[in-house]
C-alpha positions in Angstrom: -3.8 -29.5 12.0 -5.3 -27.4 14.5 -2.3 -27.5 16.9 -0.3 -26.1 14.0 -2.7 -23.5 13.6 -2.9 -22.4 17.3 0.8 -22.6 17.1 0.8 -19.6 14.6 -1.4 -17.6 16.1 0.6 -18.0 19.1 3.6 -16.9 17.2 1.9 -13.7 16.0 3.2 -12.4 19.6 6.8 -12.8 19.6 7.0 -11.9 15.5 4.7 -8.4 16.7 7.3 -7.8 19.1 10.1 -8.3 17.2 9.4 -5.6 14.7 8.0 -3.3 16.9 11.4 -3.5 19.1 13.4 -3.1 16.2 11.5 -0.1 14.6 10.9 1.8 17.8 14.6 1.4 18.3 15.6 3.0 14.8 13.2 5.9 15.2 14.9 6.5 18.9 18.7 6.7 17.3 18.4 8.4 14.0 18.9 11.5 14.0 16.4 14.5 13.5 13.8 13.4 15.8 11.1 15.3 16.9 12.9 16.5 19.6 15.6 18.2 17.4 12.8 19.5 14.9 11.5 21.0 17.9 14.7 22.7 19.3 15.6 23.4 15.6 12.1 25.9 15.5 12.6 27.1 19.4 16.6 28.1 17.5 14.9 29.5 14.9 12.7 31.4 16.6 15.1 32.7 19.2 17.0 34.0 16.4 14.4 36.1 15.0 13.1 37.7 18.3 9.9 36.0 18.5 10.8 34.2 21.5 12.3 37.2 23.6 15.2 35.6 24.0 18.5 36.7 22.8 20.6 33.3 23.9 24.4 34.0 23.9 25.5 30.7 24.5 27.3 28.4 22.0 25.8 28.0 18.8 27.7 25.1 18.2 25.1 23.6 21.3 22.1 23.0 19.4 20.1 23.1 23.2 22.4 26.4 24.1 19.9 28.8 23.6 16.7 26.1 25.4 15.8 26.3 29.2 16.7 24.0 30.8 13.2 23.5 32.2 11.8 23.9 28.7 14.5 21.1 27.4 12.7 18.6 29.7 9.6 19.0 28.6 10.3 19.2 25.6 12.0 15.4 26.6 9.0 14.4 28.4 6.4 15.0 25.7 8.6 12.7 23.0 8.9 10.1 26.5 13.1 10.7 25.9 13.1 11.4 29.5 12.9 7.6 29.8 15.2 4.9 29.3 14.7 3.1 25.7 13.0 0.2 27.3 10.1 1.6 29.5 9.1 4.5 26.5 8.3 1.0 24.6 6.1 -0.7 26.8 4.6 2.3 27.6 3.4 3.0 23.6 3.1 -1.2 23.9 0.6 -0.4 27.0 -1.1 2.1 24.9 -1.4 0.0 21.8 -2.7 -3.5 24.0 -5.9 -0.5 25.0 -6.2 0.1 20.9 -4.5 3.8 21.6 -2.0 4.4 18.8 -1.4 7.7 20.5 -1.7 11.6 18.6 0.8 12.8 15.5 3.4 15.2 17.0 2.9 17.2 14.1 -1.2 17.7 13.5 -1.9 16.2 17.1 -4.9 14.3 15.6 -4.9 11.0 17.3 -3.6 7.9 15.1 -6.3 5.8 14.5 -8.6 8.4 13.3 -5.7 9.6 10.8 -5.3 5.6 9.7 -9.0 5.1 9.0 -9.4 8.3 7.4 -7.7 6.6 4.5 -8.9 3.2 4.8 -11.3 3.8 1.8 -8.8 4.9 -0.7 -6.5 2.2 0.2 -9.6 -0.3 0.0 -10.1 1.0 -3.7 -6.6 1.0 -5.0 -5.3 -2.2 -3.4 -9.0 -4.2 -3.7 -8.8 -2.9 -8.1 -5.2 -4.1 -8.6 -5.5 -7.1 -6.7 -8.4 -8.2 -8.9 -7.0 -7.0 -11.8 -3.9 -8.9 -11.3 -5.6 -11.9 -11.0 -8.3 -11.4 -14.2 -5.4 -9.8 -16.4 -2.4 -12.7 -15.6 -4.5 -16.0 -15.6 -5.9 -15.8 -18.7 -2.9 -14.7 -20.1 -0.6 -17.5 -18.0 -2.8 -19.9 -19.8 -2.4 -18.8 -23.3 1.7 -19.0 -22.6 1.3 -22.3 -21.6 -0.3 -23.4 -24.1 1.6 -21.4 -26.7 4.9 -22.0 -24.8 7.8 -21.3 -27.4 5.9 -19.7 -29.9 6.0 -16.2 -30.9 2.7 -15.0 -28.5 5.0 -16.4 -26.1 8.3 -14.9 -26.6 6.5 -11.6 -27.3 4.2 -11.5 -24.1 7.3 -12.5 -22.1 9.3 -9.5 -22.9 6.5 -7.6 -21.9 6.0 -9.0 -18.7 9.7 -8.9 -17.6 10.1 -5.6 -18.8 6.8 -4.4 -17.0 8.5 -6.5 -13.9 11.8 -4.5 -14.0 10.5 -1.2 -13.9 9.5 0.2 -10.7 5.6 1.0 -9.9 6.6 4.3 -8.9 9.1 5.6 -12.0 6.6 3.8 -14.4 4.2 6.3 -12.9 6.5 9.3 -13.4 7.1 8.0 -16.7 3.2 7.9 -17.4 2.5 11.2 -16.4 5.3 12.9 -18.4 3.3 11.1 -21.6 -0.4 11.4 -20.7 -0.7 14.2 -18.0 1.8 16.7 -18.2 0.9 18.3 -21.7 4.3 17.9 -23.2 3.4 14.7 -25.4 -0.6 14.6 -24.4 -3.1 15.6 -21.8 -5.8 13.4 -21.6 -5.3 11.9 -18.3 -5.0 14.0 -14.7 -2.0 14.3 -12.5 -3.2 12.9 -9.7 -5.9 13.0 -7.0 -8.8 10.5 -6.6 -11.5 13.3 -7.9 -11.8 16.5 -10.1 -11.6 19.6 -8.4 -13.2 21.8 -10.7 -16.3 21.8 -13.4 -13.2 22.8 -16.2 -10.9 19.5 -15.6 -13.9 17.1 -15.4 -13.7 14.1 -18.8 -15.9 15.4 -21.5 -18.7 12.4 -21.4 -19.1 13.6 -17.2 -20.2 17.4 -18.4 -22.1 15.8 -21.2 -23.9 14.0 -18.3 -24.3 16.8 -15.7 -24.4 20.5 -16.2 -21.9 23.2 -14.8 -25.5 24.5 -12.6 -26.3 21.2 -11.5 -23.2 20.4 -9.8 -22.9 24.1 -8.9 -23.9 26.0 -5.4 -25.2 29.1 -5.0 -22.1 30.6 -5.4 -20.8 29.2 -8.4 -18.3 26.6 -6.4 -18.4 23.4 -7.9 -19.2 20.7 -5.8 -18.1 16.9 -7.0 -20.7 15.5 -4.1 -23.6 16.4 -6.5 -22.4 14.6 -9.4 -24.6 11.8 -10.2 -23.6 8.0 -9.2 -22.8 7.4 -12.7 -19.9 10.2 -13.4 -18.5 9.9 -10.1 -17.5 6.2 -11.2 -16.2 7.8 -14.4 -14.8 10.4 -13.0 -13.2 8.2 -10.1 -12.4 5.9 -12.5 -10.8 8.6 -15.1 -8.3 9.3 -11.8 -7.2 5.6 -10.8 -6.3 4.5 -14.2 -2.5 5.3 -14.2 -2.2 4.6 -10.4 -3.9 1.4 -10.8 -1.5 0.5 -13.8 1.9 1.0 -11.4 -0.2 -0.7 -8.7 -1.0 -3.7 -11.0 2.3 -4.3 -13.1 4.4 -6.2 -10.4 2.3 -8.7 -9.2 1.0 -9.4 -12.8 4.4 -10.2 -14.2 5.1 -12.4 -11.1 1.3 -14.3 -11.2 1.8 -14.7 -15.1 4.6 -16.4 -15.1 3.7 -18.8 -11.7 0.2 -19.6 -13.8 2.6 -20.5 -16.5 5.1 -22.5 -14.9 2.2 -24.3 -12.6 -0.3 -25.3 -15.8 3.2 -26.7 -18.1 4.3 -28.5 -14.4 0.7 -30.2 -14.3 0.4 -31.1 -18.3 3.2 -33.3 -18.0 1.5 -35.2 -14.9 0.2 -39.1 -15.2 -3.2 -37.9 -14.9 -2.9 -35.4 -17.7 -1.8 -38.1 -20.1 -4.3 -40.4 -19.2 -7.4 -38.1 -19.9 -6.1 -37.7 -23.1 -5.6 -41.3 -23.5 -9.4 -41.9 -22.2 -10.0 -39.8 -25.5 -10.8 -36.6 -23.6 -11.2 -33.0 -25.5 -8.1 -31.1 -25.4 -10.0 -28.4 -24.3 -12.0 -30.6 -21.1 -8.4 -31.7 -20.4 -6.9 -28.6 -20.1 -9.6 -26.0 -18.5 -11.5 -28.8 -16.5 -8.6 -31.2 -15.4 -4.8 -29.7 -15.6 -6.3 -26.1 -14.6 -7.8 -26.7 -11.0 -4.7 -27.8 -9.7 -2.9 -25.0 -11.2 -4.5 -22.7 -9.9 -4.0 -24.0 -6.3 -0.6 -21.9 -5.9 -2.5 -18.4 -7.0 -5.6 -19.5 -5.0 -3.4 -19.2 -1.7 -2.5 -15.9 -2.3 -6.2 -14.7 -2.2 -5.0 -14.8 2.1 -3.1 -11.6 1.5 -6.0 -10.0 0.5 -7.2 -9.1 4.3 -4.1 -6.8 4.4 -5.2 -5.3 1.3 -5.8 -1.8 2.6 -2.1 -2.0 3.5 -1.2 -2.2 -0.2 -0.5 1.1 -1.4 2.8 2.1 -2.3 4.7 5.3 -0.7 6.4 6.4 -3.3 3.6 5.3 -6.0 0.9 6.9 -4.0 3.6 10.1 -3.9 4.0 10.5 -7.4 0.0 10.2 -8.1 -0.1 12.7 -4.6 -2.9 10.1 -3.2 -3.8 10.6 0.3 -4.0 7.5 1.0 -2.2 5.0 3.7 0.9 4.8 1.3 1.5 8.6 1.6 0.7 8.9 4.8 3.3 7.1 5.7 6.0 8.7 3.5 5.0 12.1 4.7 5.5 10.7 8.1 8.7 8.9 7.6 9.9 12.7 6.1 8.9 14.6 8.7 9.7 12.2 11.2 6.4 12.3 12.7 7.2 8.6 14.4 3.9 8.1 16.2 2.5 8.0 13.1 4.6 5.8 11.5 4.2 3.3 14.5 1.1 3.2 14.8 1.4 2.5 10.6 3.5 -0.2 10.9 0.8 -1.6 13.8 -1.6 -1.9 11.5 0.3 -3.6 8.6 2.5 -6.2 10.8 -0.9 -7.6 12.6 -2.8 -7.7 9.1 0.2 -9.2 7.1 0.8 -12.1 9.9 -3.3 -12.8 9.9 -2.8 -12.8 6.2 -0.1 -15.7 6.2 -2.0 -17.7 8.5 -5.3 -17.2 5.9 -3.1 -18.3 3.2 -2.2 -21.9 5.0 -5.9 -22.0 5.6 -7.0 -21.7 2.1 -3.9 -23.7 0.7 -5.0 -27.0 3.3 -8.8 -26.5 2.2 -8.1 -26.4 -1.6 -5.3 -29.1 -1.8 -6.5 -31.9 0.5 -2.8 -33.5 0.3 -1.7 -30.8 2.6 -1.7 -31.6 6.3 0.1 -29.2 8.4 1.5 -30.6 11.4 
């Protein structure tokens, strides 16, 4: 078994690589690079006088009115001086030294951007994930054992219909009903925190007062709230987003504890514990459910890329600066370092969480042997 496992880690190399290529690739052929955002604002301001120069060449030449000399720098800043090949191993040079280089559009350096958000994405992923799991056992179970009845009919519905409907338009569709003020308004937008004494839930102001949390100014500060409303108040935010973040994965770990619990009731073993004269419920909860829970069990490898979890467009629509929307803002403004050193972070995670899940999957079911 180890051989197989050295194997994958082995394989981590060539699967990196792979992606990488084929991302760095795409960002180097689209159009509307960095380097045409940046000969777009010298154009721009050209045109309005601000650079001194009048540039009568063709307009139809988006580099007409560009120095040459300027155009190569310009070029040699991006690394589109260089042939396609060496600009990658150069950023893969860069990345072996832990350097995911700076944004082209804050020039803060990558990493420090990425963990920056770490803690939001921690929270968000880390509550739906458990979630998830707490919400769709229990309720997997109860199918089961209810399967054709109404509960069961009903609850399915409800979890296909919650599985068809993207995370990010159920959000959209949430905050039209609870945040906007058109049907009610009892829950925020968006954001992680309150940014003023006025928008803070009721039971929070019950808790602290308007001078307590208050400088000497009058500017309300959320950092002096006490440990207690700051989980309310954190907690008053996440609700919605934590909803979108939970709803697909529920639906799919519902039905799985479903179909795995009915799969192991109609095993030999099952019937002979009920033969031995066993409780229904000793059978079921003790017996038939331990196995059944060996196919959601091996999921719990994923969770190391957890902080990966958050959605782009989800985390959009709830405007949470997390990982999520870092990396849509990125995408949209082409801001490619970024979204490199981004998809850095999430390939190595996601292969280190695949190998974790074979881990966990040989250690709970001892009839696996991976060779």
């Amino acid at each position: 078994m180890s051989a197989y496992f050295i194997r994958r880690f082995l394989l981590i190399i060539p699967t990196f690589l792979g992606v990488t290529i084929i991302v760095f690739t795409i960002t180097r052929l689209v159009p509307g690079g960095p380097l045409e955002r940046q000969i777009m604002q010298f154009r721009m301001a050209a045109a309005s006088g601000e650079s001194g120069h009048t540039g009568g060449g063709n307009v139809t030449d988006p580099t007409s009115t560009i120095p040459e000399g300027a155009l190569e720098e310009m070029k040699k800043a991006f690394d589109l001086d260089k042939p396609g090949y060496v600009a990658y191993f150069l950023w893969l040079k860069k990345v072996i030294k832990l350097d995911l280089g700076k944004s082209y559009s804050t020039k803060e350096p990558v990493w420090d951007m990425i963990k920056q958000r770490f803690p939001i994405s921690i929270m968000f992923g880390l509550t739906g994930f458990v979630l998830a799991y707490l919400l769709s056992v229990p309720l997997g179970i109860l199918k089961a054992l209810k399967h054709g009845s109404h509960f069961d009919f009903a609850s399915s519905a409800i979890v296909f219909l919650g599985y068809s409907i993207p995370g990010w338009a159920l959000g959209a569709l949430l905050l039209v009903f609870f945040a906007s003020g058109r049907f009610y308004d009892v829950l925020p937008l968006g954001d992680i925190k309150t940014g003023s004494y006025q928008d803070l839930p009721e039971f929070v102001k019950s808790n602290d007062s308007e001078e307590d949390v208050s400088d000497d100014f009058g500017q309300f500060e959320w950092e002096k709230l006490s440990f207690f409303s700051k989980v309310i108040d954190t907690s008053y935010h996440m609700f919605l987003p934590v909803l979108c973040y939970t709803i697909g994965s529920f639906a799919t770990l519902t039905m799985l504890m479903k179909n795995s619990l009915m799969e192991n009731m109609g095993r030999d073993y099952i019937r002979t514990a009920f033969a031995k004269g066993l409780s229904p419920y000793r059978v079921v909860l003790i017996h038939a459910l331990r196995n059944s829970l060996i196919p959601l069990a091996t999921g719990l490898g994923h969770a190391i890329s957890i902080i990966m979890a958050g959605s782009y467009l989800i985390e959009s629509v709830f405007n949470i600066d997390g990982l999520g929307y870092l990396g849509f803002t990125s995408l949209v403004g082409r801001d490619y370092t970024v979204v490199m050193g981004i998809l850095t972070v999430n390939t190595i995670l996601t292969l280190l969480g695949n190998i974790l899940s074979d881990v966990l999957y040989a250690l709970i079911d001892p009839r696996i042997r991976f060779e």
